[in-house]
C-alpha positions as CSV (number, residue, x, y, z in Angstrom):
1,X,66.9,-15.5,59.7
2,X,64.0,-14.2,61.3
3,X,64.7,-10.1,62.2
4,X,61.6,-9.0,64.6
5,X,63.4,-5.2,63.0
6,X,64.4,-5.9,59.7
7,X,66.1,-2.1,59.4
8,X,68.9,-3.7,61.8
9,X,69.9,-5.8,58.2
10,X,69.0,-3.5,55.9
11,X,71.7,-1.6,58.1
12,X,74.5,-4.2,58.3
13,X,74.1,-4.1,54.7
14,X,73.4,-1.2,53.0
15,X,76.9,-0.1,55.3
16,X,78.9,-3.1,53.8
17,X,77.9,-3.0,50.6
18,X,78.3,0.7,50.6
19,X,81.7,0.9,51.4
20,X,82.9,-2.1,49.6
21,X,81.5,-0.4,46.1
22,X,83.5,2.5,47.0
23,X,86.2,1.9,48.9
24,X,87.6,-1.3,47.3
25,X,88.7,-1.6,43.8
26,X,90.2,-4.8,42.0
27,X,93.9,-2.5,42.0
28,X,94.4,-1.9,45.3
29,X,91.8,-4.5,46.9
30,X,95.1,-5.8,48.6
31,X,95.3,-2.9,51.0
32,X,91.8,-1.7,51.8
33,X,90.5,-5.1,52.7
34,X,92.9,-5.0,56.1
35,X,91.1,-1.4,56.1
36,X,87.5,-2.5,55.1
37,X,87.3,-5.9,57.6
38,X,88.0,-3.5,60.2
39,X,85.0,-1.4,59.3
40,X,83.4,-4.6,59.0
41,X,83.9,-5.4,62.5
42,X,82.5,-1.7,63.3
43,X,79.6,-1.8,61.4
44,X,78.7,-5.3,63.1
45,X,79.1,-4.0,66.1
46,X,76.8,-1.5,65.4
47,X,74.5,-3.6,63.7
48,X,74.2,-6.0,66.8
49,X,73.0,-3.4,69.0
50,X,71.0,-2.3,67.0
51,X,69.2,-5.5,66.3
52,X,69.6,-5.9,70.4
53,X,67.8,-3.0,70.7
54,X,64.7,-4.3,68.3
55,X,63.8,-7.1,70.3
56,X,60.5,-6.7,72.0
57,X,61.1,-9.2,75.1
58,X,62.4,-7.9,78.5
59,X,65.7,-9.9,78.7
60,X,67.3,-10.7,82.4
61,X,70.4,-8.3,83.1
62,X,72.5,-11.2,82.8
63,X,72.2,-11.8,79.0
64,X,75.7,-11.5,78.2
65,X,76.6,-13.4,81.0
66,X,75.0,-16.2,80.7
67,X,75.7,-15.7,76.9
68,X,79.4,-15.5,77.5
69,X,79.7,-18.6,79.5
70,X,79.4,-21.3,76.5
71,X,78.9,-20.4,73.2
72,X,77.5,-23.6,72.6
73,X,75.0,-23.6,75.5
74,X,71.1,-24.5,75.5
75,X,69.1,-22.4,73.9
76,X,65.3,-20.9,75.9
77,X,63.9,-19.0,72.9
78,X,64.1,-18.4,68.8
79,X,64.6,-14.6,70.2
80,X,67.9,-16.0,72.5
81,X,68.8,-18.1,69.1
82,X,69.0,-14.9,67.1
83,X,71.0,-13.2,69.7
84,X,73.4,-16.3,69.7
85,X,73.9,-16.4,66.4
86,X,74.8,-12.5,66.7
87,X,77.4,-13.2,69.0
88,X,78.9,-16.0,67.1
89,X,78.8,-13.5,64.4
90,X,80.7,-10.6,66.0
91,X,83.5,-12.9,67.2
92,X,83.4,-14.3,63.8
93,X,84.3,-10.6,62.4
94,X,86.8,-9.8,65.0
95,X,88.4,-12.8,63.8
96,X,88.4,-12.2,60.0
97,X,90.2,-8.3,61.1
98,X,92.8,-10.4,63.0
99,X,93.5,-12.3,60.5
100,X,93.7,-9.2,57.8
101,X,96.6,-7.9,60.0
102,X,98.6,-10.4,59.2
103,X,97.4,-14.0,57.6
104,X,100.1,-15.9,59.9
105,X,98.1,-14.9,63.0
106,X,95.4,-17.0,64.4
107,X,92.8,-16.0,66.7
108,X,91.0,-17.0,70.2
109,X,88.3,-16.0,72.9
110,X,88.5,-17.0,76.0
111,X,85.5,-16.2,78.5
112,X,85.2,-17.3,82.3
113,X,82.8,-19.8,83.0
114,X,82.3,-19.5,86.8
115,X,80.8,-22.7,86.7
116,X,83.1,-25.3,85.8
117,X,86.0,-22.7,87.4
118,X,88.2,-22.0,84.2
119,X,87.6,-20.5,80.6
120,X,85.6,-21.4,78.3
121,X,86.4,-21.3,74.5
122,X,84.0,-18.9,72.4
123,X,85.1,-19.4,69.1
124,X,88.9,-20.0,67.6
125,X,90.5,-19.6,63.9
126,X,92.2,-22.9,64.2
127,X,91.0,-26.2,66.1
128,X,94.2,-26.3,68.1
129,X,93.1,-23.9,70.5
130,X,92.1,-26.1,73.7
131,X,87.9,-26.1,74.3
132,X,88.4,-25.5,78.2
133,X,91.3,-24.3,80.5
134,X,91.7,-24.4,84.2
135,X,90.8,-21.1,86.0
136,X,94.7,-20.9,87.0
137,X,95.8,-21.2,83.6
138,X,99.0,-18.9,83.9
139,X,98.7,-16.5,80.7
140,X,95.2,-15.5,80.6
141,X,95.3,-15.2,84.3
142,X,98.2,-12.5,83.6
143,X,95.9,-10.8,80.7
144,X,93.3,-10.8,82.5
145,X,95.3,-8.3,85.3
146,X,96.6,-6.2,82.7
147,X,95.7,-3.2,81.3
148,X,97.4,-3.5,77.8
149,X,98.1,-6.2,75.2
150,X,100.7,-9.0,76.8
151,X,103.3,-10.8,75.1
152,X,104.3,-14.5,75.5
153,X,106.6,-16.6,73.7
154,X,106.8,-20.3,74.1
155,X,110.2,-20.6,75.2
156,X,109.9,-18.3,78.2
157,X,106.0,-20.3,78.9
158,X,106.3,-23.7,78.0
159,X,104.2,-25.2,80.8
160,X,101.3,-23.1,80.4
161,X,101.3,-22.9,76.6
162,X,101.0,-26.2,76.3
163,X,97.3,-25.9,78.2
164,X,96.1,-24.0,75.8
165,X,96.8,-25.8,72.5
166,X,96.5,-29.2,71.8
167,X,99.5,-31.3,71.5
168,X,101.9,-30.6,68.7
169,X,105.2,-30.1,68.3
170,X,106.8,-26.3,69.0
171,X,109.4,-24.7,67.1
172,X,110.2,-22.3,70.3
173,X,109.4,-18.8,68.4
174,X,106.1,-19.1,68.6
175,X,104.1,-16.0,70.2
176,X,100.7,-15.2,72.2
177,X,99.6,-11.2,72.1
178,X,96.6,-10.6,74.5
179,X,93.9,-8.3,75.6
180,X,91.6,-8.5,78.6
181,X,87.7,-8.0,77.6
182,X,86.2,-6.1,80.5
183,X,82.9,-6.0,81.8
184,X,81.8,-3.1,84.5
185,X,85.2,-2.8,85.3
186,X,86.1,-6.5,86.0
187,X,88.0,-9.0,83.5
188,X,85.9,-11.2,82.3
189,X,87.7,-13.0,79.1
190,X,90.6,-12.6,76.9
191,X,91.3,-11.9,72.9
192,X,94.2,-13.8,71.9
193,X,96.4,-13.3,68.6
194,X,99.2,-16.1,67.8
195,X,102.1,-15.9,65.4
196,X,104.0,-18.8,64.6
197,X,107.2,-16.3,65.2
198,X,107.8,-13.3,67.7
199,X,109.6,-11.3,65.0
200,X,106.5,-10.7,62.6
201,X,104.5,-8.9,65.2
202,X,104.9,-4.6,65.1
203,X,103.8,-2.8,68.1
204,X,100.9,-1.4,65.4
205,X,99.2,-4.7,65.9
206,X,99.4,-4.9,69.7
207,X,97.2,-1.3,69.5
208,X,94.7,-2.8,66.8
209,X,94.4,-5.6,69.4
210,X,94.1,-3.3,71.7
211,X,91.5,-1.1,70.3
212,X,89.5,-4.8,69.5
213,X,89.4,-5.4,72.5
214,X,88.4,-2.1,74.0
215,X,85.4,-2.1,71.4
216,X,84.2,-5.6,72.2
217,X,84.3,-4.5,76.3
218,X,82.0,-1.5,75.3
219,X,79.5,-3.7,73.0
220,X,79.1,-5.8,75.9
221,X,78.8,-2.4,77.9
222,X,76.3,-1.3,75.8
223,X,74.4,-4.1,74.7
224,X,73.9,-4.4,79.1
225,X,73.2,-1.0,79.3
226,X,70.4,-1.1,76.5
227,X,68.7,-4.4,77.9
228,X,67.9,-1.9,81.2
229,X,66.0,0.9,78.7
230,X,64.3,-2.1,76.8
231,X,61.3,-1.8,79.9
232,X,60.5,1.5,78.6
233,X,59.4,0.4,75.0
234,X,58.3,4.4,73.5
235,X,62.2,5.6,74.8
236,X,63.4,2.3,73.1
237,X,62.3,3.1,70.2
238,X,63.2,7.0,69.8
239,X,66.7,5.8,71.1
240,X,66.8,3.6,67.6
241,X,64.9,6.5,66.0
242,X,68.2,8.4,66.6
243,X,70.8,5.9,66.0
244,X,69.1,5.0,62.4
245,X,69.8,8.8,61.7
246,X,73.8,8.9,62.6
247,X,76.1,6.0,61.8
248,X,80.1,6.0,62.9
249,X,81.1,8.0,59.9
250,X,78.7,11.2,60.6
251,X,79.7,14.4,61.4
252,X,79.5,15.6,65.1
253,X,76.9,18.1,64.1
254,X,74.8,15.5,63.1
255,X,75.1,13.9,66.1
256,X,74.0,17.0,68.1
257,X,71.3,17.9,66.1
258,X,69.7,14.6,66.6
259,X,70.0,14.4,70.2
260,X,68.4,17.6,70.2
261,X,65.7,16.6,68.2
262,X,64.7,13.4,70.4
263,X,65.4,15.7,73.7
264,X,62.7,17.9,72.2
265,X,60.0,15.2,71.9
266,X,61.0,14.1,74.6
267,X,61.3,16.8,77.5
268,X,60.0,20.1,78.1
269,X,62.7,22.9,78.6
270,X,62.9,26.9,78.0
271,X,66.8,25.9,77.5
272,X,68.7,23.0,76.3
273,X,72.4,22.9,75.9
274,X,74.7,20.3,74.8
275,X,78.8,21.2,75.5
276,X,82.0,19.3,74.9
277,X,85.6,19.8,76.6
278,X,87.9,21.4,74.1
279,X,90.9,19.6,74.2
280,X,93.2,22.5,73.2
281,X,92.5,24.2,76.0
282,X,90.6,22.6,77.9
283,X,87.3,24.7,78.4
284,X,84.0,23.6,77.6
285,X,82.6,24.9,74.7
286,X,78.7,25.2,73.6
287,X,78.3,22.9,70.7
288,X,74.0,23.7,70.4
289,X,71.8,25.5,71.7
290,X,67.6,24.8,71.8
291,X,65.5,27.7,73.1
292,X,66.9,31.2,75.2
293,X,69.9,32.0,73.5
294,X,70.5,35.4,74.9
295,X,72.7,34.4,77.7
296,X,75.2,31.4,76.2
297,X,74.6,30.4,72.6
298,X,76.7,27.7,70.1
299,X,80.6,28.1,70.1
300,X,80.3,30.1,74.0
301,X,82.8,28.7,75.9
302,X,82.5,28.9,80.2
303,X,85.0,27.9,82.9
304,X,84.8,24.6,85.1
305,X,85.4,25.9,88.0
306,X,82.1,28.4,90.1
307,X,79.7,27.2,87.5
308,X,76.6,24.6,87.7
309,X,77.1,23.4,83.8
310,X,81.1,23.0,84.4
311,X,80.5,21.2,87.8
312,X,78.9,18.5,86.0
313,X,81.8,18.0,83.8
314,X,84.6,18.7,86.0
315,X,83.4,16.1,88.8
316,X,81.4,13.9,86.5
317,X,78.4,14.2,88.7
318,X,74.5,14.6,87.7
319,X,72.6,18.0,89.0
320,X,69.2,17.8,89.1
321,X,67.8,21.1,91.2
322,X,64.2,22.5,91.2
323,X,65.9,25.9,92.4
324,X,69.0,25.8,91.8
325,X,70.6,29.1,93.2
326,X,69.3,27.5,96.5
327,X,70.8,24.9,96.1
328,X,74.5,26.2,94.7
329,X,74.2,29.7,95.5
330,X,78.1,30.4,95.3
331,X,78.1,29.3,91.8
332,X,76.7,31.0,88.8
333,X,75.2,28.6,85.8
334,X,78.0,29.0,83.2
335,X,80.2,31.7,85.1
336,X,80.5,32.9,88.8
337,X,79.8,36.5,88.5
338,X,77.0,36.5,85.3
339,X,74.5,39.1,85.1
340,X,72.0,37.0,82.4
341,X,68.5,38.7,83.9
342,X,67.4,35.5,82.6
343,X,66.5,33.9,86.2
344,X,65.9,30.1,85.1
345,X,65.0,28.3,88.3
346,X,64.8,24.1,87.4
347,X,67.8,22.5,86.0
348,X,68.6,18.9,85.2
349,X,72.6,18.7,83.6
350,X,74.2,15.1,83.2
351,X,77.9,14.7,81.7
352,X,78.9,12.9,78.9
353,X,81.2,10.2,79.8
354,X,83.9,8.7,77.4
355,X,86.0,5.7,78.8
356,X,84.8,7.1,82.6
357,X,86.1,10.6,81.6
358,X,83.9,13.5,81.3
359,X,84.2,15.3,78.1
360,X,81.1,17.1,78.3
361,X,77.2,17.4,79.2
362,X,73.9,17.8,78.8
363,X,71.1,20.0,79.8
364,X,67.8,20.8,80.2
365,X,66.6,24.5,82.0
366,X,63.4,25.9,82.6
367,X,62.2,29.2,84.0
368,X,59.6,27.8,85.7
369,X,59.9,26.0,89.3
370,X,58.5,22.7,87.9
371,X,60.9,19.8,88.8
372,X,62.7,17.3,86.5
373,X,61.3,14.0,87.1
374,X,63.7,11.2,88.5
375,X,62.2,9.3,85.3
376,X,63.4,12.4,83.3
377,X,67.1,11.9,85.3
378,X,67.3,8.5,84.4
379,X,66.3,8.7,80.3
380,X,69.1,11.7,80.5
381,X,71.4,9.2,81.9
382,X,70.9,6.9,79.5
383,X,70.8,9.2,76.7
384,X,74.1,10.5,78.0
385,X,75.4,6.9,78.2
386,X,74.6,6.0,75.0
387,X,76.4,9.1,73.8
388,X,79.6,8.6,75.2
389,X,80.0,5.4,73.7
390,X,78.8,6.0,70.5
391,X,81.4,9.1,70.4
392,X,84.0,6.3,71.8
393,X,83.1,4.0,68.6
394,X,83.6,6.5,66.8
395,X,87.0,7.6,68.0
396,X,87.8,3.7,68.0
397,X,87.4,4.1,64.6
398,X,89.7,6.8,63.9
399,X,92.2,5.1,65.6
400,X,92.6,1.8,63.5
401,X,91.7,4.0,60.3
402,X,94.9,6.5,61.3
403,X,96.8,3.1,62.1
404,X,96.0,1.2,58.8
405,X,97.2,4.4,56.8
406,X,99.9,5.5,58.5
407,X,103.6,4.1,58.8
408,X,104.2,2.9,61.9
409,X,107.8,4.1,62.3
410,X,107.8,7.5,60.6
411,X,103.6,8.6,61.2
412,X,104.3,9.3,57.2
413,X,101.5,7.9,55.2
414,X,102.0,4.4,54.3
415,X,102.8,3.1,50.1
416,X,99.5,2.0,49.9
417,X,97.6,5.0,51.4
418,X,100.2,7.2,49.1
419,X,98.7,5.6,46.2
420,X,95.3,6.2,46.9
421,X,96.1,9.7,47.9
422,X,97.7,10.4,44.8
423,X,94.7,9.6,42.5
424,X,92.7,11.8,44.5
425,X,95.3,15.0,44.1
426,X,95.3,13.7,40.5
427,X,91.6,14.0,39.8
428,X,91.8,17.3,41.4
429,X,94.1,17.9,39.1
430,X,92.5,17.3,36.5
431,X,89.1,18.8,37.6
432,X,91.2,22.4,38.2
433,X,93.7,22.1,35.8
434,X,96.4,22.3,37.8
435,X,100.0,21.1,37.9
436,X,101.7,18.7,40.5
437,X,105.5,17.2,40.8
438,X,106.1,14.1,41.8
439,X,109.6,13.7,44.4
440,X,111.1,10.4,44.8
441,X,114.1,10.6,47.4
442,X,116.0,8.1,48.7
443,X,119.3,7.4,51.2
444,X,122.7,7.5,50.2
445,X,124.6,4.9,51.0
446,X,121.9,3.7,54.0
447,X,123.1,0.2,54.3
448,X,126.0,1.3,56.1
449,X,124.8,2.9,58.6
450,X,123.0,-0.5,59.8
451,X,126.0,-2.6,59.1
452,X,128.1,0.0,60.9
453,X,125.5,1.6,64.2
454,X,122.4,-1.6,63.9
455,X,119.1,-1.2,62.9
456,X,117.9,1.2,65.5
457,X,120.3,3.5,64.8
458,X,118.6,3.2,61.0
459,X,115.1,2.9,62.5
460,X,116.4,6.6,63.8
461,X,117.8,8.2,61.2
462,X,114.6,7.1,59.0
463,X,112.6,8.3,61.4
464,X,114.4,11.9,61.4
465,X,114.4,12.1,58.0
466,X,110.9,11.7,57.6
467,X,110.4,14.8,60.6
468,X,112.5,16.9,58.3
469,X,110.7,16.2,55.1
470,X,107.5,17.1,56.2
471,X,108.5,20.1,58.1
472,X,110.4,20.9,54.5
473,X,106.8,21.3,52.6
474,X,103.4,22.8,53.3
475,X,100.6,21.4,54.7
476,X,98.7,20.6,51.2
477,X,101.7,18.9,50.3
478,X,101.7,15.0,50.9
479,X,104.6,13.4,52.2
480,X,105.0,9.5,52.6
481,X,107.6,6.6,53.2
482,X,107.1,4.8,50.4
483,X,109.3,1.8,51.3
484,X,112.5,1.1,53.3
485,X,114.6,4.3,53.1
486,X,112.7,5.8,49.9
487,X,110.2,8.5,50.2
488,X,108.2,10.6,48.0
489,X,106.4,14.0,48.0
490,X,103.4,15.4,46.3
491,X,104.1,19.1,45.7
492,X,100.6,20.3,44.9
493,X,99.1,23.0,42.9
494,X,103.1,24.2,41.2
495,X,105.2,23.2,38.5
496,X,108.9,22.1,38.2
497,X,110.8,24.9,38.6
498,X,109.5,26.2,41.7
499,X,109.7,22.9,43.1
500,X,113.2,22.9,42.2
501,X,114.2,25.1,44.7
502,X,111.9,23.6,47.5
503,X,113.5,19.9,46.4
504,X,117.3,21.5,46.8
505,X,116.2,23.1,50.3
506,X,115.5,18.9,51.4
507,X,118.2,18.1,50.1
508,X,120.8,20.6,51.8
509,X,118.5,20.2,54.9
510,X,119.5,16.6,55.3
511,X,123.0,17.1,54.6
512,X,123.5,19.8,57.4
513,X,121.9,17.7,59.7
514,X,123.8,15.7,62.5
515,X,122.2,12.5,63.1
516,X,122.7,11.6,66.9
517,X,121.6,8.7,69.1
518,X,123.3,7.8,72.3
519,X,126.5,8.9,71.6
520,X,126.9,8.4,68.0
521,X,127.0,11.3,65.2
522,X,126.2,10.5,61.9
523,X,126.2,12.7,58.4
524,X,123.8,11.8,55.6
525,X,122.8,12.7,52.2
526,X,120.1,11.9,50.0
527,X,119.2,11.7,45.9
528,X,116.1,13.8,44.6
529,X,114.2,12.8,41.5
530,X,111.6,15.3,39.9
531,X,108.8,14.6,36.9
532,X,105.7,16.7,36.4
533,X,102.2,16.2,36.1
534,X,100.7,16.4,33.0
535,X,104.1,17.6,31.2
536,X,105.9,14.3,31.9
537,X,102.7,12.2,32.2
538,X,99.1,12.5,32.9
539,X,99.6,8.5,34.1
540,X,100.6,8.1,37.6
541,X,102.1,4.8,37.2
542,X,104.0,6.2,34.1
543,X,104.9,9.6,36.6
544,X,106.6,7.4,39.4
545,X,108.6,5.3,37.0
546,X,110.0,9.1,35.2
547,X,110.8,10.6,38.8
548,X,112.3,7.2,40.0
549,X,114.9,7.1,37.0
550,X,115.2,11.0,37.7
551,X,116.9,10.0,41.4
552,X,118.9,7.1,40.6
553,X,120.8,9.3,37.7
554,X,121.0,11.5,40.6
555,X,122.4,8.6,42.9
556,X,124.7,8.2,39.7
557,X,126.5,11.2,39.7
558,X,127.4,11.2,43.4
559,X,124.0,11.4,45.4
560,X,123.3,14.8,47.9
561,X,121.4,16.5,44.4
562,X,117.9,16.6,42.6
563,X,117.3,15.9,38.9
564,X,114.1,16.5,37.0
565,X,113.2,14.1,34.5
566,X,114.4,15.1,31.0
């Protein structure tokens, strides 16, 4: 395939192969390809606008949606074949994270074709998924006026189910989870996921749907948003100048610094200031600083309210002022009542917006009188823009990495993320010569408390017991649900008879708590099993099997006690 940019594949790969070598290893290959088709996904993402951003041609605004409307639609151009073959691509990966959530699903995306007045199939895991469906098609109609991920099940939506498959035979538990795909603020499609029963869904998959669908609505965003700059060819190319420099994993710093670095080839300023909301407390704090630094410098924080840089981001607006204590002369530029001596006069400021919130802005001063252009306004804006979603990516990142690690029911890490976690606290280990224990722990008795109270009355009492075991440890320590109602700790950096004592503490701390959910009290205990590393085994496998016999010999003898591997 022909790449006018040829860094836009050198990208996709270098990124896939990269993470593949590193991240995925023939042992646990099993768990980090869910993780690693969803960075996948990401990086192609990424990749496409990047290559969107390489083409030389002035496309219409309405590439992506005339794009949208059939997949399979003429094609004007080699360029509007390569772009085609992107988009089949991208749905193609969103499909292969689907199915790595769970193999039973299947996948589907529906876009509206205005034309024939229905939706138009893009591209479906299985050939059962109807080509075309009626513009009054009852379930994507309902997605598309929703918010968050829907659920239908074929027994409660036989009539409209049955136009969007072709005809087979239904057992009844079948199930549809879907997500609208948005485009300036109107539905234009749907992301589908089906299960061939309701039960195997988990309300982590309706968020990873939901987060799949929120990053396809901002490539389309974007890739829109780009095709506007692509008229102005030199700010084109320093806006891939900086994206080639930061990718989704870098560090915020990174980020700033090249932002500043294009700002400065680009713009003339005695001041420029870049500031992001602090969530904590919800003051704007200076992240960098270019130029005059006597008056606000990096890690400064100012108030929203009587200032020209917090107006920006408390109202979301753009100031662009050739005097501006003319023009806001109750305000003060980062507080009310400053006394700078430092009398800048020309000011342009534009916020960063995330999902239409402010979290921050940018801004350009001078000392002189000499006016921002409206051509400077606009590049701000679209530098701004670009910003903002590239920080969204990258929190849509976080998201499904926090989800794939994590156990959905106690926030504990997962087995499989346990695992991986361990080898790394064993190679510190090593590397320091330090000694871990390794706690296995597991429920008395569990089963009767879902015979007796039902499985969210277990669901509960699981979910306590993992609250108390990690507010038993400290913060280096690594607590997980390793499966059902077992658990296990990594005490870090001690050996086994100071961990002894902090085991006991769990065990006593359990047993004096009262479980209660609507009405119901409930009294448990639970067995403790202890074996050190390197004493009892410098092999982790080796480790876990010593510390699980350690608890059940503890389970033997009555449960409610530790014993340490002997």
């Amino acid at each position: 395939m022909n790449f006018q940019n040829k860094s836009t594949a050198i990208l996709l790969s270098a990124v896939t192969v990269f993470i593949l070598s590193i991240v995925i290893s023939p042992e646990e290959g099993g768990f980090y390809l869910h993780f690693f088709r969803g960075l996948v996904l990401i990086c192609v993402i990424w990749a496409f606008i990047l290559f969107i951003t390489s083409q030389k041609k002035n496309y219409s605004g309405k590439l992506m949606g005339d794009e949208l409307k059939q997949v399979d639609s003429p094609k004007n151009s080699e360029s509007d074949d390569e772009l085609q073959d992107r988009y089949k691509y991208l749905l193609h990966s969103i499909f292969n994270t689907i199915r790595s959530i769970n193999p039973d699903y299947q996948g589907a995306a529906y876009i509206i074709d205005h034309d024939k007045n229905g939706f138009a199939l893009q591209s479906a895991t299985s050939n059962e998924f109807s080509g075309f469906v009626p513009h009054d098609q009852e379930i994507l109609t309902t997605i598309l006026k929703q918010k968050e991920v829907q659920v239908f099940q074929y027994n409660k939506n036989r009539d409209s189910w049955t136009q969007l498959f072709s005809e087979r035979t239904w057992r009844g538990s079948e199930c549809i989870l879907g997500i609208r795909i948005v485009n300036k603020d109107v539905s234009v499609g749907c992301l589908l996921m089906t299960v061939d029963h309701f039960s195997k869904t988990q309300e982590r998959d309706r968020e990873i749907l939901f987060n799949l669908g929120d990053l396809l609505s901002l490539g389309i965003a974007k890739i829109e948003k780009i095709e506007e700059l692509l008229a102005d060819n030199s700010y084109q190319d320093r806006i891939f100048d900086l994206f080639n420099t930061v990718d989704i994993f870098s560090d915020e710093e990174v980020l700033y610094d090249s932002i500043q670095t294009l700002c400065h080839s680009l713009f003339s300023y005695d001041k420029f200031t870049i500031a992001m909301v602090d969530s904590s407390d919800n003051l704007p704090i200076v992240k960098l600083v270019d130029g005059i630094t006597e008056d606000v410098d990096a890690g400064d924080t100012f108030s929203l309210d009587f200032s020209l840089h917090g107006k920006v981001i408390k109202d979301g607006i753009k100031i662009r002022s050739r005097y501006w204590e003319n023009d806001y002369p109750e305000m003060g530029r980062f507080r009310k009542d400053e006394d700078f001596n430092i009398n800048f006069s020309a000011v342009l400021i534009v916020p960063i917006l995330m999902k239409k919130i402010s979290i921050g802005s940018i801004a350009l001063e001078r000392l002189t009188s000499r006016s921002y252009s409206s051509s400077d306004e606009r590049l701000m804006e679209h530098l701004a823009f670009t910003v903002g979603h590239f920080l969204s990516w990258q929190e849509g990142y976080r998201e499904m990495y926090e989800s794939a690690i994590h156990d959905g029911l106690t926030g504990l890490l997962n087995h499989r993320a346990f695992m991986n976690r361990f080898e790394d606290e064993v190679r510190r280990a090593i590397r320091f010569q330090q000694k871990h224990v390794l706690v296995v722990l597991d429920l008395d008795k569990f089963k009767r408390i879902n015979d007796t109270h039902g499985h969210l009355y277990g669901d509960y009492v699981i979910k306590q017991v993992g609250k108390i075991l990690q507010n038993s440890v400290r913060n280096v320590d690594v607590v997980a649900r390793y499966g059902g109602e077992e658990y296990t700790i990594i005490l870090v950096d001690t050996d086994q008879t100071h961990s002894l004592a902090v085991t006991q503490r769990i065990v006593n701390n359990i047993e004096k708590f009262n479980f209660s959910l609507d009405g119901v009290d409930e009294k448990m205990t639970i067995s403790a099993g202890m074996a050190e590393f390197p004493k009892d085994s410098d092999n982790i496998k080796i480790l876990i099997e010593k510390a699980d016999k350690a608890m059940y010999k503890a389970k033997k003898l009555g449960g409610n006690t530790v014993e340490v591997y002997a």
